[in-house]
C-alpha positions in Angstrom: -3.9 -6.4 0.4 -7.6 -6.0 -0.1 -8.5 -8.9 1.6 -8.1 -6.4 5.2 -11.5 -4.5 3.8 -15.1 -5.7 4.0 -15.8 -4.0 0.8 -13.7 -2.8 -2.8 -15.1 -0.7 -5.5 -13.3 -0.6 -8.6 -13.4 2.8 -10.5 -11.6 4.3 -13.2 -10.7 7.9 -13.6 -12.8 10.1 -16.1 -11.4 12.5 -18.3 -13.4 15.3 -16.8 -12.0 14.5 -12.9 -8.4 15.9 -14.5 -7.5 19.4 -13.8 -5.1 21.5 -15.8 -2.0 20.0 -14.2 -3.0 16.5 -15.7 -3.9 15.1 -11.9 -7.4 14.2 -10.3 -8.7 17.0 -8.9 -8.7 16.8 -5.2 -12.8 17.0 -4.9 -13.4 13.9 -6.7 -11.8 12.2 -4.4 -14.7 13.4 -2.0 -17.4 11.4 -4.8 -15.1 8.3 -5.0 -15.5 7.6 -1.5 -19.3 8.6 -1.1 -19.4 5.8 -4.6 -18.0 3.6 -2.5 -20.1 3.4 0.6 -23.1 3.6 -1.9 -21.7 0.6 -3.4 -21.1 -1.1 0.1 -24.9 -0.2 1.3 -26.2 -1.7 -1.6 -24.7 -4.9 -1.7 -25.7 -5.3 1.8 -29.4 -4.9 0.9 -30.1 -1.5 1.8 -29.1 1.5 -0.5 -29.2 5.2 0.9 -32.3 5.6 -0.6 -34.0 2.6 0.9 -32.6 4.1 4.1 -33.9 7.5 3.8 -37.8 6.0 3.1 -37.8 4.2 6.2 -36.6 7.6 7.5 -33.2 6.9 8.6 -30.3 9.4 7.4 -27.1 8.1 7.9 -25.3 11.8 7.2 -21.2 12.8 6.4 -20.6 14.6 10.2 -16.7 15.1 9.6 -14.2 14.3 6.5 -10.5 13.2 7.1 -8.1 12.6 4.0 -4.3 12.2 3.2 -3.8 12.3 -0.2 -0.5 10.4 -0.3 -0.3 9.9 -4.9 -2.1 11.9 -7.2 -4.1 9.7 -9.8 -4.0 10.3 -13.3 -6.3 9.9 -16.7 -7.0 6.0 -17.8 -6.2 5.3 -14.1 -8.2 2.4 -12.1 -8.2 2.5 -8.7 -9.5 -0.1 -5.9 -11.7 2.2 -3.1 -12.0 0.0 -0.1 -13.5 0.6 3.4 -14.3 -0.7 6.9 -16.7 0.0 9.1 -16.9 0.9 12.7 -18.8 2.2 15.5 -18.5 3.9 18.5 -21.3 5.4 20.4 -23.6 7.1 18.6 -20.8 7.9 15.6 -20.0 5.4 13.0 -17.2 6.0 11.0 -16.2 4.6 7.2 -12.0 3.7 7.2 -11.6 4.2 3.3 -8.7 4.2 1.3 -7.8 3.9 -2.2 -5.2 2.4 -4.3 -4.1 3.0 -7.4 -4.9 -0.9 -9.6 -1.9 -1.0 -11.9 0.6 -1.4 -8.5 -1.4 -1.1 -5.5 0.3 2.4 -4.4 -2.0 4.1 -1.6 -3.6 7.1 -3.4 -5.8 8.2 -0.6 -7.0 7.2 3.3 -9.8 9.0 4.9 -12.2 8.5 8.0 -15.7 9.2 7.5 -17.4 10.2 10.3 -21.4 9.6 9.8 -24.4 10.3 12.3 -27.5 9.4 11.6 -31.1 11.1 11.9 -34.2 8.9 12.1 -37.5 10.8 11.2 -35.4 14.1 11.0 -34.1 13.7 14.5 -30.4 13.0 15.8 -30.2 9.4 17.3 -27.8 6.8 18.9 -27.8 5.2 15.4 -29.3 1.7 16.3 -31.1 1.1 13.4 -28.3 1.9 11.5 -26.4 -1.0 13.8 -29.0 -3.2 13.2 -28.8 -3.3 10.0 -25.4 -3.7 9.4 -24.7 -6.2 12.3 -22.7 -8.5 10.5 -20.2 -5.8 9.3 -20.0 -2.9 11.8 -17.2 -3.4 14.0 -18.0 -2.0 17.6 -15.3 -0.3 20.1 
């Protein structure tokens, strides 16, 4: 099933992501996706921070999510994403699955535009540096 995504994070649930009715509460999912594209930036060589000090800002323009099955504590889950552009937006297809039986938990488009040297821009460095991953439309 993960083999559709060009990148998985594993992550298990903490006991202090669980709100008083035993579940994830629904913002972590917000840091479990943003934890993933960290992870996916860095094992393509250049981490957010790398980014940002040769002045290019990748930045969250627009959040969509379905939560579809609430996670619980000692859960793993596999976060996985895809890539894409189009124009000047780029946009992160994640979802996430629970590890014990692969039941969708989550799927959300990220919609990311980036600044260079504080400025909006068509994102081509951002391209550029993740040629061999970005899917174009």
């Amino acid at each position: 099933m993960t083999e559709k995504y060009i990148h998985t994070s594993r992550i298990k649930v903490r006991d202090y992501e669980i709100d008083a009715q035993g579940i994830v509460n629904n913002a972590n999912y917000l840091h479990y996706l943003e934890l993933t594209r960290h992870d996916f930036c860095e094992e393509h060589g250049y981490s957010f921070a790398a980014m940002h000090a040769d002045g290019l800002d990748p930045v969250v323009r627009r959040v969509e999510m379905d939560y579809l099955t609430s996670l619980r504590m000692g859960d793993e889950m596999v976060s996985c994403l895809n890539f894409r552009r189009r124009g000047a937006r780029f946009y992160f297809d994640q979802d996430i699955y629970r590890s014990s039986d692969m039941a969708p938990v989550l799927r959300a488009v990220i919609t990311i535009v980036c600044l260079e040297d504080g400025r909006m821009s068509r994102g081509e460095r951002l391209a550029a540096a993740f040629a061999d991953c970005i899917t174009e439309e």
